[in-house]
N, C-alpha and C positions, 0 to 999 in steps of 0.2 A: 451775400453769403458765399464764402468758399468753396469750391470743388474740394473736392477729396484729396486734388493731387496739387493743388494750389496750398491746401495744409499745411501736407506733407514737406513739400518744399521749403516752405517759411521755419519749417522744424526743425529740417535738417540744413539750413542754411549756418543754423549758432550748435554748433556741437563744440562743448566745452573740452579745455585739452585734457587730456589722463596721463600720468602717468604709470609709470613700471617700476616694478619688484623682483627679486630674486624671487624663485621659488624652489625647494627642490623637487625632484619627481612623484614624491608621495601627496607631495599639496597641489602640482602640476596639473594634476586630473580634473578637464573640462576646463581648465583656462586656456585666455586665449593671450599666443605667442606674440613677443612685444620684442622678438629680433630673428633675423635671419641665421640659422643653423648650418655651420658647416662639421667636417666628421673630422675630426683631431687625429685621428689613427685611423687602420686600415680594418676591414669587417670582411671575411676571417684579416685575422692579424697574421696568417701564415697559411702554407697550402694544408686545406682540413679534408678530409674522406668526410667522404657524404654516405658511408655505407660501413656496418661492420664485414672484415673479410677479412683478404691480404694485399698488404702493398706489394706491387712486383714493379719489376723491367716488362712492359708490354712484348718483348723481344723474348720472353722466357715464357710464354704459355702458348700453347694448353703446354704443361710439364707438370715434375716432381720436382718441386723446389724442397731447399734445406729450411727452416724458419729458423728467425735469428733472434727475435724477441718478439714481447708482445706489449704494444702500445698502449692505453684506456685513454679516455677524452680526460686531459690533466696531468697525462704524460708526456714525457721528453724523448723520442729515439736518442738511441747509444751507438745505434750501429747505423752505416752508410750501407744502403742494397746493392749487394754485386752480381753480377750475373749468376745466377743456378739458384739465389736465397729471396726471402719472402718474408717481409714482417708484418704478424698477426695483428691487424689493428681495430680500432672501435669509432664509431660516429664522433665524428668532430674531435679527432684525434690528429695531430700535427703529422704529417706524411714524413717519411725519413729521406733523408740526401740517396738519389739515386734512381727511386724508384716514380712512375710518371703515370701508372695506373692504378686502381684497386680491386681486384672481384673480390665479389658477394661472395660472403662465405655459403650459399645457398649452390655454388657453383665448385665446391671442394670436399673433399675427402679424404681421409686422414691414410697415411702411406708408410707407415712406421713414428717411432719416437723423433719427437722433431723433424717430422719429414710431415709434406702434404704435395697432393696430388689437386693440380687445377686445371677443368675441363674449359673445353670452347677458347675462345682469342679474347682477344682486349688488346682497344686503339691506346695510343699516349691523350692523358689527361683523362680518361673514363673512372667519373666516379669520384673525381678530384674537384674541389671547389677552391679556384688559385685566390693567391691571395691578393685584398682587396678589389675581389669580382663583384662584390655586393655593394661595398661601398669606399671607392677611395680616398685615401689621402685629403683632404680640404675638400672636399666634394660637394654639393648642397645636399641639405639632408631633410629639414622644412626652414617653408616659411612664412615669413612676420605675418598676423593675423590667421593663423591655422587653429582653431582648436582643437586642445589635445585629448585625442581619445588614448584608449588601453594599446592601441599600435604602436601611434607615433609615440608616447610614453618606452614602451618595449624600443623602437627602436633609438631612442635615445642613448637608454642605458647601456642596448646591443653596442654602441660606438665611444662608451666611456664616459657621457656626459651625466653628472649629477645633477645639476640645476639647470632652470633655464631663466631668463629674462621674459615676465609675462605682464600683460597689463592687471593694473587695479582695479579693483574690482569697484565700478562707480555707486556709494551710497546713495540709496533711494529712501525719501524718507516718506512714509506714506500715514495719511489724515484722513480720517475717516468724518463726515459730518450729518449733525442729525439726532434730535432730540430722540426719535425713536430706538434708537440704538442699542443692543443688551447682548454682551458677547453669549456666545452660545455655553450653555452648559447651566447659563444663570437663566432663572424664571420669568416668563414674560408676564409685564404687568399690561394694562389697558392700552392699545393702542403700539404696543411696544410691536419688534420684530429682532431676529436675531442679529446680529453684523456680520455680511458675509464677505462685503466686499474689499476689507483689508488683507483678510484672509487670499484671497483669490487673488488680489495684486501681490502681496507677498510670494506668491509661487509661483505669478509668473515672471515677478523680477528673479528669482533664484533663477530659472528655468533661461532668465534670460542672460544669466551670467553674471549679473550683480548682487548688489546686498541691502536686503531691505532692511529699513529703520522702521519699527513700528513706534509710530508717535499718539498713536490709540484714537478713539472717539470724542470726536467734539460735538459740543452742544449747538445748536444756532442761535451764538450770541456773536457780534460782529468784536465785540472784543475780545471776547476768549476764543475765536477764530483768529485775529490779528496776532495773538499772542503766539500762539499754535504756528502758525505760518513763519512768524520771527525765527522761533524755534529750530524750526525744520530747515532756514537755511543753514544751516552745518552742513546739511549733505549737500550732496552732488547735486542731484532733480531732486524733485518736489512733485508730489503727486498726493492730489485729492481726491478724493469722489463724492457726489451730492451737493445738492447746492449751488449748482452754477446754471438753473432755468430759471425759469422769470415768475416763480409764484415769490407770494409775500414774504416767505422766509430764508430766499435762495439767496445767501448774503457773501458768496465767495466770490464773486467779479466785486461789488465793490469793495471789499475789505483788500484786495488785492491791488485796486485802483489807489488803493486811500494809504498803502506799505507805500506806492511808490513805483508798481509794477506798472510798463509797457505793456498793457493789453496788445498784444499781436493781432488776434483773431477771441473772437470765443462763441462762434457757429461753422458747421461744416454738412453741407449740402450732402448727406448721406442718412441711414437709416437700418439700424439703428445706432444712436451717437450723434446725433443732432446737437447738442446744446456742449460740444467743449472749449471752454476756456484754455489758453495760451502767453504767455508771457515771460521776460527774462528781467531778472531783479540781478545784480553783481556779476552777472555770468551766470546762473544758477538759473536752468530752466524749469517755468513752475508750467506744470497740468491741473487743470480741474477738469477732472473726470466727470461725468451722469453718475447719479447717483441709483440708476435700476442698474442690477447686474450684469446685465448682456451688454446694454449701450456699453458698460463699465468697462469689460473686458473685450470688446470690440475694436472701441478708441486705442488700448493699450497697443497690439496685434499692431494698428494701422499707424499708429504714431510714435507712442512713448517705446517700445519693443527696440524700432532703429534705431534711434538715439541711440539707446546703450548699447545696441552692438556695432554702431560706429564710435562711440566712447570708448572700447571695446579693443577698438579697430580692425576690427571682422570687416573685411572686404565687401562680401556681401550682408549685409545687414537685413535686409528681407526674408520672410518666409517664401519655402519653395512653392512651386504652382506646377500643377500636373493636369491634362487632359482628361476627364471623367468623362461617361456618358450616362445621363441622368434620365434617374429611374419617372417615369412615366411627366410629368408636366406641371411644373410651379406658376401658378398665376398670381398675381400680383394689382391692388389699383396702380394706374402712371402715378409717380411723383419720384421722388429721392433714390438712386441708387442705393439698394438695398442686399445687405450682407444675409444671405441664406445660409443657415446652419447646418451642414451635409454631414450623413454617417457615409466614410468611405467602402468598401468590398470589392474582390476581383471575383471575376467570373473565366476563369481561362486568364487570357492574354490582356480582358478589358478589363477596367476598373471603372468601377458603375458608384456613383452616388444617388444617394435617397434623403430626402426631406428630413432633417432629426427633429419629430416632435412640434410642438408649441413655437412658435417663432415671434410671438410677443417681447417687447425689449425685459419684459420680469421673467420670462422663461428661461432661467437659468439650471433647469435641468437640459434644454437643448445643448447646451455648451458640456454640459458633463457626454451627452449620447454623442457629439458632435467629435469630427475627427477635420473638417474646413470648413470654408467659408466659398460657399459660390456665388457671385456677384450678379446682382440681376441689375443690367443698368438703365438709368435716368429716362422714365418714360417709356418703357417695356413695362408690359402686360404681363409676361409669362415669360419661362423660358423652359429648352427644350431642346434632348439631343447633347452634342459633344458642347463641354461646358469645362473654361477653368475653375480649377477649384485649390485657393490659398490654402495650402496645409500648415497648422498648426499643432496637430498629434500625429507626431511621426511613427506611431507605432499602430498604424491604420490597418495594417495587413494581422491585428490580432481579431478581427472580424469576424468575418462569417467562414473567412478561408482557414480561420486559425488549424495548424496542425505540423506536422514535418511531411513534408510529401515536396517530392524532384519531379520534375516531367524531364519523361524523356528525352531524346535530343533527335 
């Protein structure tokens, strides 16, 4: 049986190639860049006041200057500043020929018609933002594999660029298997339970920057499984869940055997997620998930997740891992490295995890309370004290700390 990282490896050893697409900035949001950015023009494109006031000669104040016009952001100066004059200007407003500083109009007073009075000094270049200080000419601006949040989006547009070159978004086609199956919303009959786990791979392929194909629930019948499977290579991956342990009806390793698939692997010396299937059919890497929820969405996190964001071509393709210190002591029988389901909180400066709940592989309310995974490993009893912990819900700090509050400095 496999280690965890011996999987891992064999997984990410076949990452199928992806292509790129134009996009423009409005579809841009949350993909990831599929070329290196440089800036075509200059940001400011001219020297811009970072202040509304007056442009002056730093060599004319403190005085009574003449004002010559007044500039608004989208204006053009008419006039060159000559010594004794001042043009009234506004934020981000093109500075006129001459003049090499600005004061705050918080620093002026009005001295008659067209005349103003400006208190205290001013160096050259105060309050001036020259041109291309921010970003020049051919510059880097991002790059390949960044995804793009509301920033780098803003600073695209800030530099002229309407589209960018992003990857495609790799189809995942996801099969749900299991006589008991009955989407939710419809009546369970005897023996029935709802389908939860197409649903939860769906979100986390979006989540993961791909696009799910829902290919619905199959029955366990090895031919209308085979059929299902044919089907699904269209897409990119292939991902199953249920049906890949060794009771009498677990019929996805051989139907997989019998397309034609190179079984890779299909155990992995971890817990929970023990029973996953692995293999590559034309290039098209197929998973057979557990068909309990937690195993389900566990394997995804540890396996199927990097794929797609080296598909992706996300650099890092891992979830981040952070230092916790864990709340009071998880014991454990020895066997299988085993994925504990942590609710994250800060306390101060630390951030402390606590056990979420039921840690049974059906406990899939732990995964909804759950914000990581802390690893208890192979032949540990317990653990205890400063502990990594794989985050997976980046939005951990809406916790127990939830609120607006700065600490001091």
């Amino acid at each position: 049986m496999l280690t965890i990282e011996q999987a891992l490896a064999r997984v990410l050893a076949h990452i199928p190639p992806n292509g790129a697409e134009r996009a423009s900035l409005a579809e841009a949001h949350g993909r990831v860049l599929a070329e290196d950015v440089v800036s075509p023009g200059e940001l400011p494109p001219w020297p811009a006041s970072a202040m509304d006031g007056f442009a002056v000669r730093a060599a004319d104040v403190p005085g009574e200057l003449v004002i010559l016009e007044t500039v608004a952001a989208g204006g053009v100066p008419r006039h060159r500043v000559t010594p004794g004059h001042a043009t009234r200007i506004m934020t981000g407003a093109p500075v006129p020929d001459g003049a090499d500083a600005v004061l705050m109009v918080e620093d002026s007073e009005p001295a008659g018609p067209d005349r103003v009075r400006l208190g205290g000094g001013a160096t050259s270049g105060q309050h001036i933002r020259p041109q291309g200080s921010e970003v020049p000419r051919g510059a880097p601006v991002l790059s390949r594999g960044r995804t793009l949040g509301a920033g780098a989006i803003g600073v695209l547009a800030a530099v002229g660029i309407p589209a960018v070159q992003v990857a495609v978004r790799p189809k995942v086609g996801i099969l749900s298997t299991g006589d008991e199956l009955v989407e939710p919303g419809s009546p369970l009959g005897p023996g029935q339970i709802h389908s939860s786990n197409g649903h939860a791979l769906a979100a986390l392929v979006r989540e993961a920057g791909a696009h799910p194909v829902d290919l619905g629930s199959i029955r366990d019948d090895p031919a209308a499984l085979a059929a299902a499977f044919r089907a699904a290579l269209r897409c990119d991956v292939v991902v199953s869940t249920g049906g890949v342990s060794v009771g009498d009806y677990d019929h996805v390793k051989d139907v997989l055997g019998e397309l034609g698939i190179t079984m890779d692997f299909w155990r992995v010396a971890m817990k929970p997620g023990k029973p996953l299937a692995y293999g590559v059919l034309g290039g098209t890497p197929i998973f057979g998930l557990p068909g309990n929820p937690v195993s389900c969405m566990v394997n995804f996190y540890q396996f199927v997740r990097p794929v797609l964001r080296s598909m992706l071509g996300d650099p890092t393709p891992f979830l981040p891992v952070i230092q916790a210190e864990l709340v009071g002591r998880t014991r454990r029988r020895p066997g299988r490295p085993e994925f504990i389901r942590v609710r994250l909180f800060r306390e101060g400066d630390v951030v402390r995890a606590e056990v979420a709940g039921h840690q049974g592989s059906a406990g899939v309310l732990s995964m909804a309370d759950a914000h990581g995974f802390a690893l208890l490993p192979e032949g540990a009893t317990e653990i205890a004290g400063t502990v990594a912990v794989q985050v997976f819900d980046p939005n951990f700090q809406s916790g127990k700390d939830a609120g607006y509050r700065w600490s001091a400095p």
